[in-house]
TORLUMDO-538126 format. One record per residue (C-alpha): x, y, z; residue in one letter. Coordinates in steps of 0.5 Angstrom, whole numbers, padded with zeros to 4 digits. Each point is the difference from the previous one (the first is absolute). Layout:
N
[node [X, Y, Z], 'a']
...
***
This chain:
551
[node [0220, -0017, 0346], 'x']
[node [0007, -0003, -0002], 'x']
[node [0002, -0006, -0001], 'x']
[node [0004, 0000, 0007], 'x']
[node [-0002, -0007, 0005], 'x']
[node [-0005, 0000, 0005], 'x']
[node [-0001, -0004, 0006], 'x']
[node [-0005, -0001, 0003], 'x']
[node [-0002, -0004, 0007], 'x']
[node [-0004, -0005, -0004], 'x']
[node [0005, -0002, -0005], 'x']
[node [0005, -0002, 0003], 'x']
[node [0005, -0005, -0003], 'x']
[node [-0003, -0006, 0004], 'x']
[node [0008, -0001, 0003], 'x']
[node [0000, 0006, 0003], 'x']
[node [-0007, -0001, 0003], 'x']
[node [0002, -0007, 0003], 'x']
[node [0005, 0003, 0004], 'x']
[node [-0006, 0004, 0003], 'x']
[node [-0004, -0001, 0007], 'x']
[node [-0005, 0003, 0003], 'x']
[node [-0002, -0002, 0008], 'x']
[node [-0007, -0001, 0003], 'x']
[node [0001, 0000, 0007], 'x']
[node [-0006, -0001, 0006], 'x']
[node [-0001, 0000, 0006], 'x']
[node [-0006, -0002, 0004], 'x']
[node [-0002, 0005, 0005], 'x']
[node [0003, 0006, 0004], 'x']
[node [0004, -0004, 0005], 'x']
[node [0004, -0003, -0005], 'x']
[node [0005, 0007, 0000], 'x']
[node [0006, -0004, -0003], 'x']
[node [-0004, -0005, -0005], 'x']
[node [0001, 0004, -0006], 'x']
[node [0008, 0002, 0002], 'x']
[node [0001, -0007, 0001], 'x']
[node [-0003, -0002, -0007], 'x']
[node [0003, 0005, -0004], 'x']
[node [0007, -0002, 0003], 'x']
[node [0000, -0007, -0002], 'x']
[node [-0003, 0002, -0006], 'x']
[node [0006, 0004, -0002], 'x']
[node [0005, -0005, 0003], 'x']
[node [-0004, -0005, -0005], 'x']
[node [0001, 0006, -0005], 'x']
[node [0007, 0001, 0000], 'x']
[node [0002, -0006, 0000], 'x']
[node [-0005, -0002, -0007], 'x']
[node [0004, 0007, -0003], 'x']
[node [-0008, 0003, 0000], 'x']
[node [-0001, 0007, 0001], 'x']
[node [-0006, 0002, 0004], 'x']
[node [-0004, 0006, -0004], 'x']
[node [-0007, -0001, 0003], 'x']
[node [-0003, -0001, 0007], 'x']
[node [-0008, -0002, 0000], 'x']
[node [-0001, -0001, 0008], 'x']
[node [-0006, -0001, 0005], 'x']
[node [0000, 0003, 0006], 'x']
[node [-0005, -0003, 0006], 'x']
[node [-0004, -0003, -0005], 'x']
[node [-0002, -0008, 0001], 'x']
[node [0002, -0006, -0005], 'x']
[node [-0007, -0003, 0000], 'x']
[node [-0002, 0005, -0005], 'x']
[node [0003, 0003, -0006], 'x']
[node [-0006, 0006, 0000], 'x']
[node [0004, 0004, 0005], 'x']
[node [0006, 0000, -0003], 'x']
[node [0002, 0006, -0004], 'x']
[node [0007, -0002, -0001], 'x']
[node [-0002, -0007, -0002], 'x']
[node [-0006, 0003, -0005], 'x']
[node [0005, 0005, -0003], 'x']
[node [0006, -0006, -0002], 'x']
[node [-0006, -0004, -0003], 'x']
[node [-0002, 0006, -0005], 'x']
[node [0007, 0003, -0001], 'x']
[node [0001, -0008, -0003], 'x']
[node [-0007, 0000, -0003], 'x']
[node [0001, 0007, -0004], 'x']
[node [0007, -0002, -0002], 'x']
[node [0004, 0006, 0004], 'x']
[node [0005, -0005, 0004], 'x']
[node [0006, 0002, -0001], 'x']
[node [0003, -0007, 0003], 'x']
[node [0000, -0007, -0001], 'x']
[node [0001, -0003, 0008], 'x']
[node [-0006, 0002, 0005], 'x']
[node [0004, -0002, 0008], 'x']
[node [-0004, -0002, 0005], 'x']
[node [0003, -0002, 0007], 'x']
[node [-0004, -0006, 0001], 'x']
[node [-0006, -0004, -0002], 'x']
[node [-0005, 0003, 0005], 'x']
[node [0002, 0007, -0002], 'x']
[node [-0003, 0000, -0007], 'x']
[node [-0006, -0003, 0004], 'x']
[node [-0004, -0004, 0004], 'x']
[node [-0006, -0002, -0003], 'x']
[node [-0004, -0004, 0002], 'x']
[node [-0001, -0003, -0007], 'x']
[node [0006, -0002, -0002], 'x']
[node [-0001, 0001, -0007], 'x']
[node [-0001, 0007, 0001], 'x']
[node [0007, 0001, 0001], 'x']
[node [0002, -0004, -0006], 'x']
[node [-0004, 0004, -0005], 'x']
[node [0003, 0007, 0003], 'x']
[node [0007, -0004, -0002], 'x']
[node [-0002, -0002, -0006], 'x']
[node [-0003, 0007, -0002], 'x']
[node [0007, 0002, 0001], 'x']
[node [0003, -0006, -0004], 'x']
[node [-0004, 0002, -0005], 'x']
[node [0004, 0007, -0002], 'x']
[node [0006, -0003, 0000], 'x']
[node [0001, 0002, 0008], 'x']
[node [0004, -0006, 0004], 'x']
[node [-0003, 0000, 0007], 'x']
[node [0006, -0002, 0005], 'x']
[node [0000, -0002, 0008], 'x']
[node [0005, 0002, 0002], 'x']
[node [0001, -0003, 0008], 'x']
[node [-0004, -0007, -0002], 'x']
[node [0006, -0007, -0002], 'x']
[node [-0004, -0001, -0007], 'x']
[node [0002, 0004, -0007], 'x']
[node [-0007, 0002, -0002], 'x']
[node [0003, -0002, -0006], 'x']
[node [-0007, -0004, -0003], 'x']
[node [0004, -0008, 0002], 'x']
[node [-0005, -0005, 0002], 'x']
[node [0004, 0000, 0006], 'x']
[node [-0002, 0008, 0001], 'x']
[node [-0007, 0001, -0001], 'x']
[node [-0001, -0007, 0005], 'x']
[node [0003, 0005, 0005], 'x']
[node [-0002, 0006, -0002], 'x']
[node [-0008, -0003, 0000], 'x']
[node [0001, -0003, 0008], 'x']
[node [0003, 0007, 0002], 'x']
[node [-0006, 0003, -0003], 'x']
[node [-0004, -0004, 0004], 'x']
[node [0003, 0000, 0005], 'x']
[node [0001, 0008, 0001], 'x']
[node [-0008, 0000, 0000], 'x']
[node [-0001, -0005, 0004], 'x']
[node [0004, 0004, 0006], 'x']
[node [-0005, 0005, -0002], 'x']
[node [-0005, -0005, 0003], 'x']
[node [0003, -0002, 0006], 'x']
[node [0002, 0007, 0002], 'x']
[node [-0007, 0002, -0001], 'x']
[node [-0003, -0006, 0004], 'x']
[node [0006, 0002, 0005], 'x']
[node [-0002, 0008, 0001], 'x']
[node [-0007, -0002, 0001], 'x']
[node [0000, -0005, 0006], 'x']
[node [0004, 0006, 0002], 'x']
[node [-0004, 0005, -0001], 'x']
[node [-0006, -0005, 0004], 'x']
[node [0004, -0001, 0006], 'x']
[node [0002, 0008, 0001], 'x']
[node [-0008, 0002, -0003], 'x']
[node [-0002, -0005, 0006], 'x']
[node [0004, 0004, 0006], 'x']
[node [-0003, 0007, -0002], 'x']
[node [0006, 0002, -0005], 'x']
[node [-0003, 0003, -0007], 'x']
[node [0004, -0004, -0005], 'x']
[node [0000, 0004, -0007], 'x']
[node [-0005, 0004, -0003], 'x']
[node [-0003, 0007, 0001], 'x']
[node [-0004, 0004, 0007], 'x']
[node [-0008, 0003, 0001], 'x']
[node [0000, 0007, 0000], 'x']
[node [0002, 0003, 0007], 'x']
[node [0005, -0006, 0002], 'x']
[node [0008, -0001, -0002], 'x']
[node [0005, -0004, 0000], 'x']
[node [0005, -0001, 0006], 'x']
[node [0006, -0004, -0001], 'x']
[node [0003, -0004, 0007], 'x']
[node [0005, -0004, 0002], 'x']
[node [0001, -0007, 0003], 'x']
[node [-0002, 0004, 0006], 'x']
[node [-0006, 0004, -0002], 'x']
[node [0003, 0006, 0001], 'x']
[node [-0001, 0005, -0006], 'x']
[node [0005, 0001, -0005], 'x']
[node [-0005, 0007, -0004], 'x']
[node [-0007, 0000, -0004], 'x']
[node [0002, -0004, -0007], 'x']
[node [-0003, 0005, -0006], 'x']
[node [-0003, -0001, -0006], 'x']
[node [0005, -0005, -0004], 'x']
[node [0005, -0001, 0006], 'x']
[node [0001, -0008, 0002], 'x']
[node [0004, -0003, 0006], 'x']
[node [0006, -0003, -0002], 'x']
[node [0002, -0005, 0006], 'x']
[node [-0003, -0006, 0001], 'x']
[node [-0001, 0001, 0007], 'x']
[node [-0003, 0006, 0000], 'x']
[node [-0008, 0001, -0001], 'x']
[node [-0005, 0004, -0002], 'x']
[node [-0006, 0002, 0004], 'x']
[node [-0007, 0004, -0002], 'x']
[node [0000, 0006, 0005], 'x']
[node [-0005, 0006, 0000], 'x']
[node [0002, 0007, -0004], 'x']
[node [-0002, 0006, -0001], 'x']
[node [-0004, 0003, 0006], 'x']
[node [-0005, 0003, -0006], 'x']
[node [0000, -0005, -0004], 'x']
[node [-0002, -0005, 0007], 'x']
[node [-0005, 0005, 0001], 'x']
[node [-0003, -0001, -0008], 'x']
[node [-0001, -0007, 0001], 'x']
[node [-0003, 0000, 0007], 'x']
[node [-0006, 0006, -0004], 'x']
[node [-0001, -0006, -0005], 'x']
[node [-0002, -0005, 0004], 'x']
[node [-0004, 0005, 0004], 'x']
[node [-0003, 0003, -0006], 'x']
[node [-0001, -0005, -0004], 'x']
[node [-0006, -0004, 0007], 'x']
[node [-0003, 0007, -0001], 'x']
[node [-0001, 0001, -0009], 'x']
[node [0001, -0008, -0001], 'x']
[node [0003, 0002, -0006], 'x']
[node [0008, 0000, -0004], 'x']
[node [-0002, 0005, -0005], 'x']
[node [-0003, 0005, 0006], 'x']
[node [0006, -0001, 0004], 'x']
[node [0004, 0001, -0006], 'x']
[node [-0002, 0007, -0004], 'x']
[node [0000, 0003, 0008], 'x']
[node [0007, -0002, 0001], 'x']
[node [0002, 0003, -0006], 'x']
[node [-0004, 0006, 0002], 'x']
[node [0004, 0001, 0006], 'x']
[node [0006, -0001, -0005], 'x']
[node [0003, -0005, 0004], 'x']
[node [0006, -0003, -0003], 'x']
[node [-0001, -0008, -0003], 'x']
[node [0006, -0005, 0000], 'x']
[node [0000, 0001, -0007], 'x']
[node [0001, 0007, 0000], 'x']
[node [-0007, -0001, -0004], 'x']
[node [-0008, 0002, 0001], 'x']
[node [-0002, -0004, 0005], 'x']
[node [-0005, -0006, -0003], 'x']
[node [-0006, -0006, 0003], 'x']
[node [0006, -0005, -0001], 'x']
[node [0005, 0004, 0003], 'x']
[node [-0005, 0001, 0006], 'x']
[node [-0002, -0008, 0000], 'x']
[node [0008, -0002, 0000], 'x']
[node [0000, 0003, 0007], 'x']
[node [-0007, -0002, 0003], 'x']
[node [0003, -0008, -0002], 'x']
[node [0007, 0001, 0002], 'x']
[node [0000, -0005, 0007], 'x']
[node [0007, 0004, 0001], 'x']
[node [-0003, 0007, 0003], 'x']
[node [-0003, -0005, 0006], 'x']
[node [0007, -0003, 0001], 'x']
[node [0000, -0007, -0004], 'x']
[node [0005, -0001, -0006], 'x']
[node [-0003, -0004, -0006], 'x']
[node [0005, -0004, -0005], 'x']
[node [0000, -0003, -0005], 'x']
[node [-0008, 0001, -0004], 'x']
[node [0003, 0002, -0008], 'x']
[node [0007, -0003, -0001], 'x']
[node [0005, 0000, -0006], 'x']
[node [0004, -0006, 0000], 'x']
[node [0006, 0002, -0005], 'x']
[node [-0004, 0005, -0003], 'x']
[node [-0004, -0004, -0005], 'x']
[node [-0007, 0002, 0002], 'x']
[node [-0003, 0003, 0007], 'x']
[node [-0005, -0005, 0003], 'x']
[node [-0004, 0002, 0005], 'x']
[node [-0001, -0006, 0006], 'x']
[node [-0005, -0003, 0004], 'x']
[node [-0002, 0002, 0007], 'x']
[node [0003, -0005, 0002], 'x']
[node [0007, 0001, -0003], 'x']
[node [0001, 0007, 0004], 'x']
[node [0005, 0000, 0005], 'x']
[node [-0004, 0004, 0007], 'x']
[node [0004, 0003, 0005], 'x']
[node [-0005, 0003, 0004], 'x']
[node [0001, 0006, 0005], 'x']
[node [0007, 0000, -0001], 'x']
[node [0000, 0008, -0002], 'x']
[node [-0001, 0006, 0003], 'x']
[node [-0007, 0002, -0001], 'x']
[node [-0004, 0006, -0004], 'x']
[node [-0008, -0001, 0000], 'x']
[node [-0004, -0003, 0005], 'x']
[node [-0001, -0007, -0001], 'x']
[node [-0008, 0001, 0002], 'x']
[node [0001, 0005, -0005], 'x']
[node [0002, -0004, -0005], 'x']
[node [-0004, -0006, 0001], 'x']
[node [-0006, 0004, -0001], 'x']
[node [0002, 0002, -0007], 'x']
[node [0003, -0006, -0002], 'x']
[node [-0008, -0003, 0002], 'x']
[node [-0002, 0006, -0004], 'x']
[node [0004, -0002, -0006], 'x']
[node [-0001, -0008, 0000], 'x']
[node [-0008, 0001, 0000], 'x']
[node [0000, 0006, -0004], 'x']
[node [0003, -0006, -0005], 'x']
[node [-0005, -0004, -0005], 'x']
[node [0001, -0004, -0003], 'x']
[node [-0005, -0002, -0006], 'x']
[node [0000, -0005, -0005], 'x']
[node [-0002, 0003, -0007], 'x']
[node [-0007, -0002, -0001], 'x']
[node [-0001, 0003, 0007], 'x']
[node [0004, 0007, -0002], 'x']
[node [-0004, 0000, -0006], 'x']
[node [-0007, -0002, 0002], 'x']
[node [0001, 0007, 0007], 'x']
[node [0002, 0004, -0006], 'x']
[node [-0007, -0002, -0005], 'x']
[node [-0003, 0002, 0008], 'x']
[node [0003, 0006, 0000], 'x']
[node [-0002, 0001, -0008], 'x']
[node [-0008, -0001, 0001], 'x']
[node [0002, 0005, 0006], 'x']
[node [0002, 0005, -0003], 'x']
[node [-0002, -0001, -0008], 'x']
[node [0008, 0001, -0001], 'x']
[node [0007, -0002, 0001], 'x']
[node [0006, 0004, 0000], 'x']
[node [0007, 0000, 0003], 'x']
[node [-0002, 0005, 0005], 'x']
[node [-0006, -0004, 0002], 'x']
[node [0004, -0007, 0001], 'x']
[node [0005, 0004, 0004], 'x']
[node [-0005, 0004, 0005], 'x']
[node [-0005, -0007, 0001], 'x']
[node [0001, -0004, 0006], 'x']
[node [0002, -0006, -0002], 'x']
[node [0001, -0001, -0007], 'x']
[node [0007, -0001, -0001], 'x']
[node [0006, 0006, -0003], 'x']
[node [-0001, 0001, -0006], 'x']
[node [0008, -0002, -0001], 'x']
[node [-0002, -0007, 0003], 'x']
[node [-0006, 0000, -0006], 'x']
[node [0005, 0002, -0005], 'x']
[node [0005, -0007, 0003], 'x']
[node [-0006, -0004, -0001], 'x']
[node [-0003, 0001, -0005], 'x']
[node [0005, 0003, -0004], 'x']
[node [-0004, 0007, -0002], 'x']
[node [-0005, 0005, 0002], 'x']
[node [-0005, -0001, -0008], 'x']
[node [0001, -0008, 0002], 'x']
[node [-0002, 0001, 0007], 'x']
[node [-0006, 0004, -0002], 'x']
[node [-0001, -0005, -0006], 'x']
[node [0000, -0006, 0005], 'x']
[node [-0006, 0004, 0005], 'x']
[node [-0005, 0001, -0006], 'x']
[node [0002, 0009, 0000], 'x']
[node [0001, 0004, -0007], 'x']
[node [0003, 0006, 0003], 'x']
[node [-0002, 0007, -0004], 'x']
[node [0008, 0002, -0002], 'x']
[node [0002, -0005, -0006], 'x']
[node [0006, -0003, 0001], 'x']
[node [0001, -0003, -0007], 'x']
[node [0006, 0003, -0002], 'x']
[node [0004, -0003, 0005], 'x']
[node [-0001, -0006, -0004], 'x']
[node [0003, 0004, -0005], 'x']
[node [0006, 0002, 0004], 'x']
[node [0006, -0004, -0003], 'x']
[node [-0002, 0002, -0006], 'x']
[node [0001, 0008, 0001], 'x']
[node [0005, -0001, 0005], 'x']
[node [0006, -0004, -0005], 'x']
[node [-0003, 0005, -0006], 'x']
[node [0001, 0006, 0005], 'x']
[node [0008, -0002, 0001], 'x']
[node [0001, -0001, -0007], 'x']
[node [-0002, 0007, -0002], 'x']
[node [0004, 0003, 0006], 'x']
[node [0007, -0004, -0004], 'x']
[node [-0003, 0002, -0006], 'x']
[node [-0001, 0008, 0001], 'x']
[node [0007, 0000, 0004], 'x']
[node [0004, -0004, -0006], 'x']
[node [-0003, 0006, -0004], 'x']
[node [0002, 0007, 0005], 'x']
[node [0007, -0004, 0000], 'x']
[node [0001, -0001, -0007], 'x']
[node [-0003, 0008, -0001], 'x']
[node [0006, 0002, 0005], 'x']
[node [-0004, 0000, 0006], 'x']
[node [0000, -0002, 0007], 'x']
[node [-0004, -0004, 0003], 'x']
[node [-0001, -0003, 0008], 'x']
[node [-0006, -0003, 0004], 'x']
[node [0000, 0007, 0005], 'x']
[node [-0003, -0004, 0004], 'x']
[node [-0007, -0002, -0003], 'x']
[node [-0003, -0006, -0002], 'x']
[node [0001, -0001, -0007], 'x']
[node [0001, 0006, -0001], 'x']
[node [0006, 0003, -0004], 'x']
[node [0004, 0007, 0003], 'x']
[node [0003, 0003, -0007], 'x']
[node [0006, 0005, 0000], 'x']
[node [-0002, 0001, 0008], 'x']
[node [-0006, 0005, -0001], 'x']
[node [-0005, -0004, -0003], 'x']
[node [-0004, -0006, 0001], 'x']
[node [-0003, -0005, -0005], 'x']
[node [-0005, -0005, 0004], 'x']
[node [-0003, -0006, -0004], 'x']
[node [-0006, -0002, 0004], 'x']
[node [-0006, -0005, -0004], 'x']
[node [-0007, 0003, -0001], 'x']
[node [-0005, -0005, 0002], 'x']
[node [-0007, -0001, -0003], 'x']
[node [-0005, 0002, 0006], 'x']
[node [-0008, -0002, -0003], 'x']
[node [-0005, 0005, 0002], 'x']
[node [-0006, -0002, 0005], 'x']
[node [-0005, 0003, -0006], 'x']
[node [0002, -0005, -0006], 'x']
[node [-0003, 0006, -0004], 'x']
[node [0006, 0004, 0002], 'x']
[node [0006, -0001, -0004], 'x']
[node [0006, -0003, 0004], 'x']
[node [0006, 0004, 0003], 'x']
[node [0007, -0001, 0001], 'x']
[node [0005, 0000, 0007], 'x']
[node [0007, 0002, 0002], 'x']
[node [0003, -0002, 0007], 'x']
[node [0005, 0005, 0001], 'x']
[node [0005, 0000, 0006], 'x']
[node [0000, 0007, 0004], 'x']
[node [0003, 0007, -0002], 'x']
[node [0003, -0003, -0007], 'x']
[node [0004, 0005, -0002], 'x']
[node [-0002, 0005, -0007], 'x']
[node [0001, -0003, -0006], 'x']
[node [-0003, -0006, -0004], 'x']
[node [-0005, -0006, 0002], 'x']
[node [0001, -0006, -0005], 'x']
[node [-0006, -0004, 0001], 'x']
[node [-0001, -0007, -0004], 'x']
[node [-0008, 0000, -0001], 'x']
[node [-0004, -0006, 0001], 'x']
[node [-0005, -0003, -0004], 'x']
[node [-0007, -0003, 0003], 'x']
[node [0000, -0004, 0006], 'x']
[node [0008, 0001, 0001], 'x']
[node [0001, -0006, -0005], 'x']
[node [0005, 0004, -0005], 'x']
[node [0004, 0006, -0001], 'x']
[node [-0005, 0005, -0005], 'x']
[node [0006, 0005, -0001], 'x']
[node [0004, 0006, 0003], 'x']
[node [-0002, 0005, 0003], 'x']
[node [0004, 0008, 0002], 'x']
[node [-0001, 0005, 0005], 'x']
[node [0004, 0005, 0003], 'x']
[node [0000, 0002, 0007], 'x']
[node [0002, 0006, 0004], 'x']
[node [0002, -0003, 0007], 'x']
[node [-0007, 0002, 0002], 'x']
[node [-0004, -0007, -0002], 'x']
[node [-0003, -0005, 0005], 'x']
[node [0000, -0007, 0002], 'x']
[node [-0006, -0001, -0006], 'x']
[node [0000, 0002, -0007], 'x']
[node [-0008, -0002, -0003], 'x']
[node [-0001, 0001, -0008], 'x']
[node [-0005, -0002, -0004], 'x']
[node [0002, 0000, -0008], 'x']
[node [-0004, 0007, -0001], 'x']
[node [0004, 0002, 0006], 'x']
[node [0006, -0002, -0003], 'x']
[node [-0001, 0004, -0006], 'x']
[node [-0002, 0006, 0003], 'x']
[node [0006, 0000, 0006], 'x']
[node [0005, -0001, -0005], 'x']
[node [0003, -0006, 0002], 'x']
[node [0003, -0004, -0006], 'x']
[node [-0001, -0006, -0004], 'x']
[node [0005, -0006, -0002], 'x']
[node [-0002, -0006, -0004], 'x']
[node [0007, -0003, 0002], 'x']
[node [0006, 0001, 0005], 'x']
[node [0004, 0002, -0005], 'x']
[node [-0004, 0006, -0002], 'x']
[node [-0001, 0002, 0008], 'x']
[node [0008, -0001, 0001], 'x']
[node [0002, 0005, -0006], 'x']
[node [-0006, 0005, 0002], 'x']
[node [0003, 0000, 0007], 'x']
[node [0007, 0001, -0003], 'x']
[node [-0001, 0006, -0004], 'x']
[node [-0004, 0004, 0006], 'x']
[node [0006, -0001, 0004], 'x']
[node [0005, 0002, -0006], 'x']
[node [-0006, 0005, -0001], 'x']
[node [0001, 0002, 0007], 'x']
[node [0008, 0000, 0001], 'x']
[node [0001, 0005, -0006], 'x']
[node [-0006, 0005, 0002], 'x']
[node [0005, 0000, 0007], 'x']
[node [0006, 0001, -0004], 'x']
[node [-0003, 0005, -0003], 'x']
[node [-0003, 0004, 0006], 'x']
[node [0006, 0006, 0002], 'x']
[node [0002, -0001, 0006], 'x']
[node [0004, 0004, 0006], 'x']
[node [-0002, 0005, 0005], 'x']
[node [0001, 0006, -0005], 'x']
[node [-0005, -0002, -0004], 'x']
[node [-0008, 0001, 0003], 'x']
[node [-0004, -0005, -0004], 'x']
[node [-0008, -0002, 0002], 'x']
[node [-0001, -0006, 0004], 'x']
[node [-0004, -0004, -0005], 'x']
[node [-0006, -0005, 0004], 'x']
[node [-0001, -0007, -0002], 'x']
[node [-0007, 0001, -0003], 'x']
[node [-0004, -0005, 0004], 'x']
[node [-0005, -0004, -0004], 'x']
[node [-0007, 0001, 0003], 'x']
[node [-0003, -0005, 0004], 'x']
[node [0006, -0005, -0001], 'x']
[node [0005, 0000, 0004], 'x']
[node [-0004, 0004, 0006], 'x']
[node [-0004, -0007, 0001], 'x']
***
């Protein structure tokens, strides 16, 4: 290379890069078609009569000030700042409010500070002060921040008691409609203006927006629900039928229990409008609300289902719910236990009565405790779980370390699309499993070892980390060559393993350069077998190990 100068980006000569701005526009939503236009005109004024020249654009388009997760453009000006890639020393914002009306005011100072930090001067170009770092200028600025945040709350306060008093007349303020119903949109007069679709919003505050009935077919769809679920009395059933008769969900998605169970509680299908249950007030936490606090418009709608109809399946619903204290749940279940000398999932779930068994995992935080709890040892040892943490985080590190090696090799490695699993060159997977110690039922018996693996794992190699007794401690490593063919378990004993040939390793290392010679070993075997159509050659056949992978 010559002696000649090069100029990067990086480096240039601070002068120059004073003389270079970037701009970050936002606006807030849609509606506001001309913000981002009229920001970038005033800024470009400011520009010009500054002598800067404008080499970079950071925009947020539609996308709220509350909160910086959403804005890519804001996100990308900090990272670019962070890693020391901008090529500018001024960032030009039109206002204030447009770098952000967080609700704490700190947040937006941090976010300036950032950009301080790399040398970056944050200018606004439209407000009266010169954010020029004067006692003068961060007073005012600190009272323009909390007053671009506190606009924020009053517009909220102001849209949600508007949102009540059209919620009370019968017009569906915001949100999503059931399956089977749409969105009309409808003037001052009530007269329709069109069916408003997935994502369309009114735009004229004197227009409104009404929930009327659908598609025929899906209007027909809702009505067998209600009529099936009052013959089966069950979601499940209702769902797996619908899903066999290939009736199209909402979703697109195969019909499920709480998809079925949305529709059975919905009071719009009889004709009232319900507003107000979950709110999200300037998008910090959903809360859903008391009973109380819903806003009720009743037999404001068109109506789908019959009100008796629907009245009986609420009444169904509403005693079908129990609800137990934990001693209550745990002594049913010591019940149900002498009953039937055991328990099980499938036990719990088909036994009237006892609560879910997801409701048993919320309360009682998982099955072995709950089972602990009752006085039941179930047969299934479930000591590894314990173990878990351990095998989990050392199975990751042996993935990193297997992928550093093939790379270093000259190979190529991806995940293919398995769990801990490492695809190499495209043809040929590496999967790194744990090997749990599993104790006999006969303690004369000598102990064997078990590998969990995911369905159709492609040919190649299980890496496995085999642990020691009781699952407390990694004991060494295992290898192990599959064709494709191996199933969800693989069980050996240690006189198993030495007959099925399956590998030993001390330590990782001597596994990782194991497998990377198989793979090079591999790779010149195919590099020297000829190809081409005009050579015939016998197809040679994986040699399938005996009783190994056909397990």
């Amino acid at each position: 290379m010559g002696t000649e100068l090069v100029v990067r980006k990086s480096s240039l000569p601070a002068a120059r890069r004073m003389s270079r701005a970037a701009q970050y526009v936002r606006m807030s939503t849609e509606r506001q078609q001309y913000s981002i236009q009229n920001q970038a005109a005033a800024i470009a004024a400011y520009a010009h009569a500054h002598n800067l020249t404008i080499v970079r654009t950071y925009r947020d388009e539609g996308e709220s000030g509350l909160l910086i997760k959403n804005r890519a453009g804001l996100i990308q000006l900090l990272d670019d700042v962070k890693a020391g890639n901008a090529d500018f020393g001024h960032v030009l914002v039109y206002d204030v409010s447009r770098w952000g009306r967080f609700q704490d005011a700190d947040e937006s100072a941090h976010y300036e500070f950032v950009c301080k930090q790399g040398g970056i001067r944050v200018t606004y170009c439209a407000e009266q002060f010169d954010n020029d770092g004067s006692m003068l200028a961060s007073i005012v600025k600190n009272i323009k921040r909390v007053m671009a945040a506190e606009y924020s709350r009053e517009l909220s306060t102001k849209v949600y008691a508007g949102q009540c008093r059209f919620a009370r007349l019968g017009y569906k303020p915001c949100g999503k409609v059931g399956y089977g119903l749409v969105r009309e949109l409808v003037d001052e007069k009530e007269n329709s203006k069109g069916i408003l679709k997935k994502g369309d919003r009114k735009y004229l505050s004197s227009d409104h927006v009404r929930v009327r009935p659908g598609d025929p077919k899906e209007v027909a769809v809702v009505r067998w629900i209600f009529r099936r679920f009052l013959e089966v009395k069950s979601e499940t059933v209702v769902a797996w039928e619908l899903n066999k008769k290939e009736a199209p969900s909402q979703s697109g998605k195969q019909w499920t229990r709480v998809m079925v169970g949305a529709i059975l509680r919905d009071e719009t299908y009889i004709g009232n409008l319900i507003f107000n249950r979950r709110s999200y007030k300037l998008r910090q936490t959903h809360t859903y609300n008391p009973p109380e606090q819903w806003i009720r418009a009743e037999g404001c709608l068109e109506s789908i289902v019959d009100r008796e109809v629907f009245t009986r399946v609420a009444k169904f619903i509403s005693e079908r719910r129990v609800d137990l204290t934990e001693e209550e749940m745990l002594v049913r279940l010591q019940k149900v236990l002498l009953k039937e000398g055991k328990l099980s999932i499938g036990i719990i779930d088909r036994t009237p009565g006892l609560p879910s068994v997801a409701t048993c995992q919320t309360h009682f935080g998982s099955m072995r405790n709950l089972y602990r709890l009752v006085g039941y040892t179930p047969k299934r040892n479930y000591e590894f779980l314990d173990s878990r943490p351990l095998w989990s985080e050392q199975k990751t590190e042996l993935a990193s370390r297997i992928a550093a090696a093939i790379r270093r090799s000259g190979g190529r490695t991806s995940s293919g699309g398995w769990t801990d699993s490492l695809l190499v060159n495209g043809n040929i997977c590496v999967s790194v499993r744990a090997a749990r110690w599993t104790p006999r039922k006969d303690p004369s018996h000598s102990p064997h070892w078990t590998i969990q693996c995911d369905a159709h794992v492609p040919a190649g190699w299980i890496a496995a980390i085999r642990l020691s007794e009781h699952n407390k401690d990694v004991l060494d490593y295992v290898l192990l060559a599959t064709d494709g063919s191996v199933k969800r378990t693989i069980r050996f004993s240690e006189k198993a393993r030495e007959k099925r040939d399956i590998s030993c390793f001390k330590t990782a290392d001597g596994l990782v350069r194991a497998i990377t010679r198989r793979l090079a070993k591999r790779n010149r075997a195919s590099q020297a077998m000829p190809s081409g159509p005009s050579r015939r050659s016998k197809t040679i056949q994986p040699k399938r190990r005996s009783g190994l992978e056909r397990r």
